[in-house]
C-alpha positions as CSV (number, residue, x, y, z in Angstrom):
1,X,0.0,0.0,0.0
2,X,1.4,3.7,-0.5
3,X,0.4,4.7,3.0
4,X,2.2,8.5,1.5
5,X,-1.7,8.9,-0.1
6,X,-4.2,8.0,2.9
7,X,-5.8,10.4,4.4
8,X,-4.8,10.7,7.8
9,X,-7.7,11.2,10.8
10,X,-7.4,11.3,14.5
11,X,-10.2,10.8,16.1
12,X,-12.5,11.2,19.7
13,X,-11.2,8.3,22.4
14,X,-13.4,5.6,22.7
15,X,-16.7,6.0,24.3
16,X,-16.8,2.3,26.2
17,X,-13.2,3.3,27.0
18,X,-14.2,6.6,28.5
19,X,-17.3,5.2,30.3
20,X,-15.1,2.4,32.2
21,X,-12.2,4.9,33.2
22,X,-14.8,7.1,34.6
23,X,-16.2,4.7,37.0
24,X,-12.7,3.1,38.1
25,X,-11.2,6.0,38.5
26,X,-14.2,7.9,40.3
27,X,-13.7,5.1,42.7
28,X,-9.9,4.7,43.2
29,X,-7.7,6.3,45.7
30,X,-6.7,9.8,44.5
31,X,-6.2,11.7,41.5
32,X,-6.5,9.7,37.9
33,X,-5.5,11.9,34.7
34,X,-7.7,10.6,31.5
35,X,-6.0,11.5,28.6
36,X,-7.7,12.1,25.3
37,X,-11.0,10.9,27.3
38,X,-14.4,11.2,24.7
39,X,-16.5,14.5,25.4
40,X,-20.3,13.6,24.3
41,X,-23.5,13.7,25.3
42,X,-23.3,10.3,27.2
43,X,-20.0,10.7,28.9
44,X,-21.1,14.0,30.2
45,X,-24.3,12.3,31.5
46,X,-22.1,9.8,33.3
47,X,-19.6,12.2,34.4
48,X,-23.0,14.6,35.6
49,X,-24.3,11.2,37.3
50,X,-20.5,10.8,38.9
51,X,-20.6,14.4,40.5
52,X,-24.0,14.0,42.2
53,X,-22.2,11.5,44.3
54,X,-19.5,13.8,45.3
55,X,-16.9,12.6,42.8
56,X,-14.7,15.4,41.5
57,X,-14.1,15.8,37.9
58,X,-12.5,18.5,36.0
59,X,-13.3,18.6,32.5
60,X,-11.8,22.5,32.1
61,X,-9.3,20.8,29.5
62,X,-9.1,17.7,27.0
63,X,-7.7,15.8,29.5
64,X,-9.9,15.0,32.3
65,X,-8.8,15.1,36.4
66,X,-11.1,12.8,38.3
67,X,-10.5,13.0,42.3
68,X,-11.9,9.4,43.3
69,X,-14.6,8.8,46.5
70,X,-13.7,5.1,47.4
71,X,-15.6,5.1,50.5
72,X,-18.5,7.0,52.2
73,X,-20.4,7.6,49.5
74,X,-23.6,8.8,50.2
75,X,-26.7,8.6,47.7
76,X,-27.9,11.9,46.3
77,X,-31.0,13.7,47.1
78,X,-32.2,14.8,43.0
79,X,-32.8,12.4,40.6
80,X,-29.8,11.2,38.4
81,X,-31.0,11.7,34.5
82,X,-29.1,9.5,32.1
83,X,-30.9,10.5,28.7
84,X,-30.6,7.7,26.4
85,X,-27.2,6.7,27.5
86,X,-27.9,2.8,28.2
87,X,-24.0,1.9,29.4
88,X,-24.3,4.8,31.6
89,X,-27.4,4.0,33.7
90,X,-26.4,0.6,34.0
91,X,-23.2,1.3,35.3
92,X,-24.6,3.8,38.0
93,X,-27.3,1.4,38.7
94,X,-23.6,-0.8,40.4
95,X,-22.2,2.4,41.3
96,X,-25.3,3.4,43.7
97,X,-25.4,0.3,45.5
98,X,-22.3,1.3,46.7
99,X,-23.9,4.1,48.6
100,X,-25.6,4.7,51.3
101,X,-29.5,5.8,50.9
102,X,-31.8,6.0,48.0
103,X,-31.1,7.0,44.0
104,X,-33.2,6.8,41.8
105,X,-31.9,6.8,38.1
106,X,-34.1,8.4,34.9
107,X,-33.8,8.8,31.2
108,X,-35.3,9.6,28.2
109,X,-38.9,7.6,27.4
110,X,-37.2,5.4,25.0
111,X,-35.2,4.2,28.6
112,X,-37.8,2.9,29.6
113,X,-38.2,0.3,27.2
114,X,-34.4,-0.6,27.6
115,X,-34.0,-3.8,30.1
116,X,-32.2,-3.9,33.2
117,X,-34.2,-6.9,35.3
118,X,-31.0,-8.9,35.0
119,X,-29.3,-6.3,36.5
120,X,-31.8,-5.4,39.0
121,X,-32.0,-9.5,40.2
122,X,-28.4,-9.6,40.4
123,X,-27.8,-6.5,42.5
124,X,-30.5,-7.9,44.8
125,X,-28.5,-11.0,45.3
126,X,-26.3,-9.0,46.7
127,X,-28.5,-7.6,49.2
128,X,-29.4,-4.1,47.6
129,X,-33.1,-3.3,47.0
130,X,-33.3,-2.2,43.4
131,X,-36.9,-2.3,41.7
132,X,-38.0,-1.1,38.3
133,X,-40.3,1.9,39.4
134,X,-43.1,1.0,36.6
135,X,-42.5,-2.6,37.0
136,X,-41.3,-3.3,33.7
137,X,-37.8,-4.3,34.6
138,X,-36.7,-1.3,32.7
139,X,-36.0,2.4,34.2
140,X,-36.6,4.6,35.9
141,X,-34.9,2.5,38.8
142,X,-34.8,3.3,42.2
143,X,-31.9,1.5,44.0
144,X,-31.7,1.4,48.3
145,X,-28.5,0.6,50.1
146,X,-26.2,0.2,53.1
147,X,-23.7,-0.5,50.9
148,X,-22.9,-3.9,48.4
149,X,-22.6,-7.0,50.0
150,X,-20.7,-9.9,48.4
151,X,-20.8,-13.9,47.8
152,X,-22.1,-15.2,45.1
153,X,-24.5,-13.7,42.3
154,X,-26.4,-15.6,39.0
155,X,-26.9,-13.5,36.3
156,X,-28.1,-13.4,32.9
157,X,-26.1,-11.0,30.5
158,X,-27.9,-12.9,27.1
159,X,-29.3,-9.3,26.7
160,X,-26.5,-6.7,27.4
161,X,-23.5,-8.1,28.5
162,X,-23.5,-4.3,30.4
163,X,-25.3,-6.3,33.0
164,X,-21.9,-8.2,33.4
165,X,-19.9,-5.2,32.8
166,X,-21.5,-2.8,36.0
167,X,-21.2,-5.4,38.2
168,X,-17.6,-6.7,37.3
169,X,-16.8,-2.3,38.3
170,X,-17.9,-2.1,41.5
171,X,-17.4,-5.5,42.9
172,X,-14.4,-4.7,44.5
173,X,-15.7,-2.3,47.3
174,X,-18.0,-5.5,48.1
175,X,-18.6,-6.5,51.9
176,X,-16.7,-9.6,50.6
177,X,-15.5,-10.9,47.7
178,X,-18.2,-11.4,44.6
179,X,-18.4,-14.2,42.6
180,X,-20.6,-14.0,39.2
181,X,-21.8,-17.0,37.6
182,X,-23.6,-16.3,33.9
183,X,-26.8,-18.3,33.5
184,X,-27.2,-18.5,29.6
185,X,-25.1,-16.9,26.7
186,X,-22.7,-13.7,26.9
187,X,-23.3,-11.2,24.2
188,X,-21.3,-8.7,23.5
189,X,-18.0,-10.3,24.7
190,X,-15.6,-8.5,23.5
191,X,-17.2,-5.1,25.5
192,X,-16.6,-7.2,28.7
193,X,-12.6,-8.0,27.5
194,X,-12.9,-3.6,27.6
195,X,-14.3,-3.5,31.1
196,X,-11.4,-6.5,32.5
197,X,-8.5,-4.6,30.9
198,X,-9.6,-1.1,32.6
199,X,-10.3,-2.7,35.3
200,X,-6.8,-4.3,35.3
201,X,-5.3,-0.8,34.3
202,X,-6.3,0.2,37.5
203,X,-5.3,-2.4,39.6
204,X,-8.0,-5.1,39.7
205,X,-7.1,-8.4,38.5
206,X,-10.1,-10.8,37.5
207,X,-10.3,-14.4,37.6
208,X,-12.2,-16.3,34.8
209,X,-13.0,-19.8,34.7
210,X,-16.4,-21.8,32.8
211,X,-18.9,-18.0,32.7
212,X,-17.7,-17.3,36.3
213,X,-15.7,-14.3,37.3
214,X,-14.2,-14.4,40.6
215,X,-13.6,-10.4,41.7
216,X,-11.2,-10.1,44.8
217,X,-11.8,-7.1,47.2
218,X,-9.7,-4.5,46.5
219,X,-9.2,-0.9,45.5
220,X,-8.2,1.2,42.3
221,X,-5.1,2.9,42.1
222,X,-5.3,6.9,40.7
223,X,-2.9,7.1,37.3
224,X,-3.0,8.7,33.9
225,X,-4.9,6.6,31.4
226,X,-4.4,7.1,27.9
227,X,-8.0,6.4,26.3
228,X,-7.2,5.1,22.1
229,X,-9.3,6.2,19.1
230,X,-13.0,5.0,19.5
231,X,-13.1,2.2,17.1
232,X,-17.2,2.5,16.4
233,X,-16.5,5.3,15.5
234,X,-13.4,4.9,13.2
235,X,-15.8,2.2,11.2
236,X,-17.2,5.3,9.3
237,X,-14.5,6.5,8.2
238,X,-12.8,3.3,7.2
239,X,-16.3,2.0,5.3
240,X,-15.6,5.3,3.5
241,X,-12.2,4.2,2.3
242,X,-14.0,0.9,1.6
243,X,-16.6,2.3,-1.1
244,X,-14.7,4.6,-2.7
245,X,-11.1,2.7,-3.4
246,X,-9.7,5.6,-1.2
247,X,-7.1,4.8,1.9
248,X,-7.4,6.1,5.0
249,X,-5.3,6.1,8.0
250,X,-6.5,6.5,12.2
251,X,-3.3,7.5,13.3
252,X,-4.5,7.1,16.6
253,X,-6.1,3.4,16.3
254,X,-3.0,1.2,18.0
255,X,-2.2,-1.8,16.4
256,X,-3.1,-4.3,19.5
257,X,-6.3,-2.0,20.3
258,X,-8.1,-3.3,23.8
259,X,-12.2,-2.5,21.5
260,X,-13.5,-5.8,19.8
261,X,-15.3,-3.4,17.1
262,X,-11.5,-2.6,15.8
263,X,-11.9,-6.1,14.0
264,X,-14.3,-4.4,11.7
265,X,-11.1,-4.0,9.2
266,X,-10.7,-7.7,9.4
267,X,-14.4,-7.5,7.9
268,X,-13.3,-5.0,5.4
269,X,-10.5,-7.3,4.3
270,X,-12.7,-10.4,3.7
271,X,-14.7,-7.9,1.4
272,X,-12.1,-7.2,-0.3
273,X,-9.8,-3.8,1.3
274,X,-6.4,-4.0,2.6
275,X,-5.4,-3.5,5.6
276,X,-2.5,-2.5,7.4
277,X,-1.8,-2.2,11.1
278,X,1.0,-0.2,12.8
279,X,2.6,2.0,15.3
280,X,1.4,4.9,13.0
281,X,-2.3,3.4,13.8
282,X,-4.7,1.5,11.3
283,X,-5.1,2.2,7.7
284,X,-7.7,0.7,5.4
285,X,-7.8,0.9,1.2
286,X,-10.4,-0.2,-0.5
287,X,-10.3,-2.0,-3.7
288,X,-11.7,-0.6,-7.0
289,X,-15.0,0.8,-6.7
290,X,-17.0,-2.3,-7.7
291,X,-15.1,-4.7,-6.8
292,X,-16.4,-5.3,-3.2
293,X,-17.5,-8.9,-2.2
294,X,-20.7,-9.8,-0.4
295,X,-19.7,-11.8,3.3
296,X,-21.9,-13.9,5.8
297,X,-21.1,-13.3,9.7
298,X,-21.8,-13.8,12.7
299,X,-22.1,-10.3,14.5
300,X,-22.6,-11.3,17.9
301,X,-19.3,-10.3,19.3
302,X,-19.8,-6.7,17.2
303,X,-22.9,-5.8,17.3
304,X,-22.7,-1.9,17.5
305,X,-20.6,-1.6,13.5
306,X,-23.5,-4.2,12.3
307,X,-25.1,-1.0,10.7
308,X,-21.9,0.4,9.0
309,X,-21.2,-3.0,8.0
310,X,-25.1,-3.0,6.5
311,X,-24.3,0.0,4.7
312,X,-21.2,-1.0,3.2
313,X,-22.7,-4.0,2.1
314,X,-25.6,-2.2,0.2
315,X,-22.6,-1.5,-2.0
316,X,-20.7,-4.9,-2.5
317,X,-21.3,-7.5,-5.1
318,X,-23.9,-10.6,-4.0
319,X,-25.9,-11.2,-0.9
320,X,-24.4,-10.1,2.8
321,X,-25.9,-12.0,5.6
322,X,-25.6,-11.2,9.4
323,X,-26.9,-13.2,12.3
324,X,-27.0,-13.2,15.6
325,X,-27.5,-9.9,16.5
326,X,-31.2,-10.0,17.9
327,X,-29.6,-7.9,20.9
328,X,-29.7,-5.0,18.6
329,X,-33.3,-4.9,18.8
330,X,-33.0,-3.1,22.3
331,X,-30.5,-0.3,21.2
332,X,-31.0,3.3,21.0
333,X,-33.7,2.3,18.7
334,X,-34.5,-1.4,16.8
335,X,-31.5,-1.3,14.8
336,X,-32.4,-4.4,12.7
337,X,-35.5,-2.7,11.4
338,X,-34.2,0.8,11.4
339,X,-31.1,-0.3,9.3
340,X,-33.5,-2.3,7.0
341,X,-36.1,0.2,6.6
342,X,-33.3,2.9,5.3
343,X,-32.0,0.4,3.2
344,X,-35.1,0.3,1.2
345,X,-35.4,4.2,1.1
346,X,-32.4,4.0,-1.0
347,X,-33.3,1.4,-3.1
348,X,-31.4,-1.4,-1.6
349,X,-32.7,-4.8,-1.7
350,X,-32.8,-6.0,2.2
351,X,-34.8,-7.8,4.4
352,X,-34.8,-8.7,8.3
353,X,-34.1,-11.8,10.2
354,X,-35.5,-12.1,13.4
355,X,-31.8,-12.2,14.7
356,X,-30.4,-10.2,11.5
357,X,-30.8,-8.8,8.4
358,X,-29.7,-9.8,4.5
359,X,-28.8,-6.9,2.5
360,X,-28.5,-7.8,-1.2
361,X,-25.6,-5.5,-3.0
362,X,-26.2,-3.3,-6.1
363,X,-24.1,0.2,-5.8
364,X,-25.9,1.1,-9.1
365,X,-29.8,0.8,-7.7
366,X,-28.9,3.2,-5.1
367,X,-30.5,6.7,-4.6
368,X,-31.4,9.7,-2.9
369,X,-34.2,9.5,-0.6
370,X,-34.5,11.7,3.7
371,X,-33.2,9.2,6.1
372,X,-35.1,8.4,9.2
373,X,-32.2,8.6,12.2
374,X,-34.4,7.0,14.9
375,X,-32.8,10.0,17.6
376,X,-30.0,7.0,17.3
377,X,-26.4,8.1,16.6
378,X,-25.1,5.4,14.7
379,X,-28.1,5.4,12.4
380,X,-27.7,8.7,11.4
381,X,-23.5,8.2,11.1
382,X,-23.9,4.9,8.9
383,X,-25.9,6.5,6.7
384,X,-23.7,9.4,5.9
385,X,-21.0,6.6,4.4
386,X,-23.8,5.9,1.6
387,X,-24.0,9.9,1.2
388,X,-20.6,9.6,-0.4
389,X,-21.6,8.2,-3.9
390,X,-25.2,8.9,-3.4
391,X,-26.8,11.9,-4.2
392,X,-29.8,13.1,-2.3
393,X,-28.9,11.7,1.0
394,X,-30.5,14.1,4.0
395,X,-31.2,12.9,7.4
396,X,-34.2,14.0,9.6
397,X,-32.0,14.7,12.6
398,X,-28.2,15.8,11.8
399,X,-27.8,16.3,16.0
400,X,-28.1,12.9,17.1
401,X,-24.4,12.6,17.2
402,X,-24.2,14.6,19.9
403,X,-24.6,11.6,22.3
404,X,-21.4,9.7,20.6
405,X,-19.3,11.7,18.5
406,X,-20.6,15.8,18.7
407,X,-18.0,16.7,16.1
408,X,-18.8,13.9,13.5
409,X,-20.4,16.4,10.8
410,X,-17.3,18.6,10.5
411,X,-15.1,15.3,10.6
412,X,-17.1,14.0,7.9
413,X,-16.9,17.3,5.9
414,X,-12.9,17.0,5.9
415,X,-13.1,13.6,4.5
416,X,-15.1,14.4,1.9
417,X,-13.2,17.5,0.9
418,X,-10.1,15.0,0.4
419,X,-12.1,12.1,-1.2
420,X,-13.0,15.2,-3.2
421,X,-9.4,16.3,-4.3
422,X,-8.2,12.7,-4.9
423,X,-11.2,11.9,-7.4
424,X,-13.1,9.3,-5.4
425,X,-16.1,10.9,-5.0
């Protein structure tokens, strides 16, 4: 590849990055320095949620200083409002049963149609009172506490593995240590591989054996964290390189990143691109437009660059199947049928699974048409990728990428102004 002709992007820090380092290092010992942290909509509702607790965090620069509360936490007296940020409430949902008193924890009405009764059961297992206010087993939640005892806890994480994730966070301020057995399937693994390596980052080894995690008691030690490039994220910008024949180059993607959805190259190279990993980050070139082949996967392990990798496929030669991904169904909105629906607008041949979609490839039947974001980020950022070739792309709401990625648009306009000078588009 002549890397001297990729265009070269550096973008936010990862968001499930961010989210974890918040938590561990609101609850270590000390001063932590988060370097290159993500500044959106949801971290800034986690980081609000963090403060109401007494946590201090100053966000007066691009590196964040977060003054950790690892004991005497006391539960606030407002309501905590966590939008639409699901990670976020799930994680406080752990985080408050650390404290002492009541919090109650709201969001946005699509929230409330998010579960968390896996998460709820669990926490009461480990002698916390945590109820779904409306009796759905989705918030608003209201959790009571003395503080989080510890033993052993069954949970089911075969809807978020977040479930999984907020518990492994806090379990080391347990009474005792915590043991967590999974009844069913894990989704989402590789988001839990995130939450163990921060968690190690900061001091807290976990032991796995047959779906059980064994979490000693212990505390978190205060450093500077160096968050990498958010790879959902990067999977715009390298689909772009993919449907154009273009190469471009996240100089701040490492070549051993710690985010499962960084394999979405490796999905790109089955299609057909190039890739190439090193210390000057991860570069992708697509082959010549045309030329990109049709793929059947398994998403389970990546299910939040399942709508780039739709989109991408609406422009590769044959039929694209992906399974396993009913989980997407309780995202920001019903991605599987939000995905398929837009599809359509633009003349693509596709069609839902009950645990995917099939997206049948023909670059040349594509066309304009006002795209439907769902008040769901990655809707309205997959999406823009197709814009590229296709004329006559709009999108309802431009904003929604405020909650993941508030900069996105002028990113985007960048990469099209070089696309643009090299011919691609």
């Amino acid at each position: 590849m002549q890397s001297d002709k990729a265009i070269e992007i550096a973008l936010p820090g990862s968001k499930s990055i961010t989210q974890r380092a918040l938590i561990t290092s609101a609850l270590a010992q000390g001063t932590s320095r988060l370097v290159s942290p993500l500044d959106s909509e949801d971290t800034q509702l986690l980081r609000d949620g963090l403060r109401a607790f007494g946590v201090e965090i100053d966000d007066s620069s691009d590196n964040w200083l977060v003054t950790g509360k690892p004991g005497n936490l006391a539960a606030p007296s407002q309501e905590i409002f966590m939008g639409n940020n699901g990670t976020g409430i799930r994680f406080m949902m752990s985080f408050a049963a650390l404290a002492k008193g009541t919090t109650v924890l709201t969001g946005k009405k699509r929230m409330e149609e998010r579960p968390a009764g896996p998460l709820l059961d669990a926490l009461e297992q480990l002698g916390v009172k945590a109820e779904s206010i409306k009796g759905t087993g989705c918030p608003p939640v209201r959790i009571e506490s003395q503080g989080l005892g510890g033993g052993n806890v069954r949970l089911s994480a075969s809807i978020s593995s977040q479930f999984l994730s907020s518990l492994l966070l806090v379990a080391p301020y347990a009474n005792a240590p915590v043991t967590i057995s999974l009844d069913g399937k894990l989704v989402s693994r590789p988001y839990v591989d995130i939450t163990l390596r921060v968690m190690s980052d900061f001091g807290i080894d976990v032991t796995e054996q047959e779906n059980t995690f064994f979490v000693p008691q212990g505390q978190y030690e205060a450093k500077e964290y160096v968050v990498e490039a958010d790879a959902s994220s990067a999977s715009y910008f390298f689909a772009a390189a993919a449907i154009t024949g273009a190469s471009v180059l996240v100089t701040n993607m490492p070549p051993h990143p710690i985010q499962g959805d960084a394999s979405f190259v490796d999905l790109l190279e089955r299609m057909g691109c190039k890739v190439e990993r090193s210390e000057r980050g991860t570069m992708v070139q697509g082959p010549p437009p045309g030329s990109l082949k049709a793929i059947e996967i398994d998403m389970s392990k990546w299910p939040d660059v399942v709508p780039t990798l739709a989109v991408v496929a609406a422009f590769a030669n044959g039929k694209t199947v992906i399974t396993n991904v009913e989980h997407l169904r309780v995202k920001e909105t019903d991605r599987i049928t939000a995905v398929v629906n837009e599809l359509k607008k633009l003349g693509c041949k596709a069609e839902e699974l009950p645990d995917g979609l099939i997206i049948n490839g023909n670059r040349d039947a594509l066309k304009g048409a006002l795209v439907n974001t769902y008040d769901d980020h990655r809707i309205a950022m997959c999406f823009a990728v197709a814009s590229l070739l296709v004329p006559g792309i709009e999108f309802d709401d431009r904003a929604v990428v405020q909650k993941s990625f508030p900069r996105f648009w002028s990113y985007w306009e960048r990469l099209k102004q070089e696309l643009a000078r090299q011919d691609k588009i």
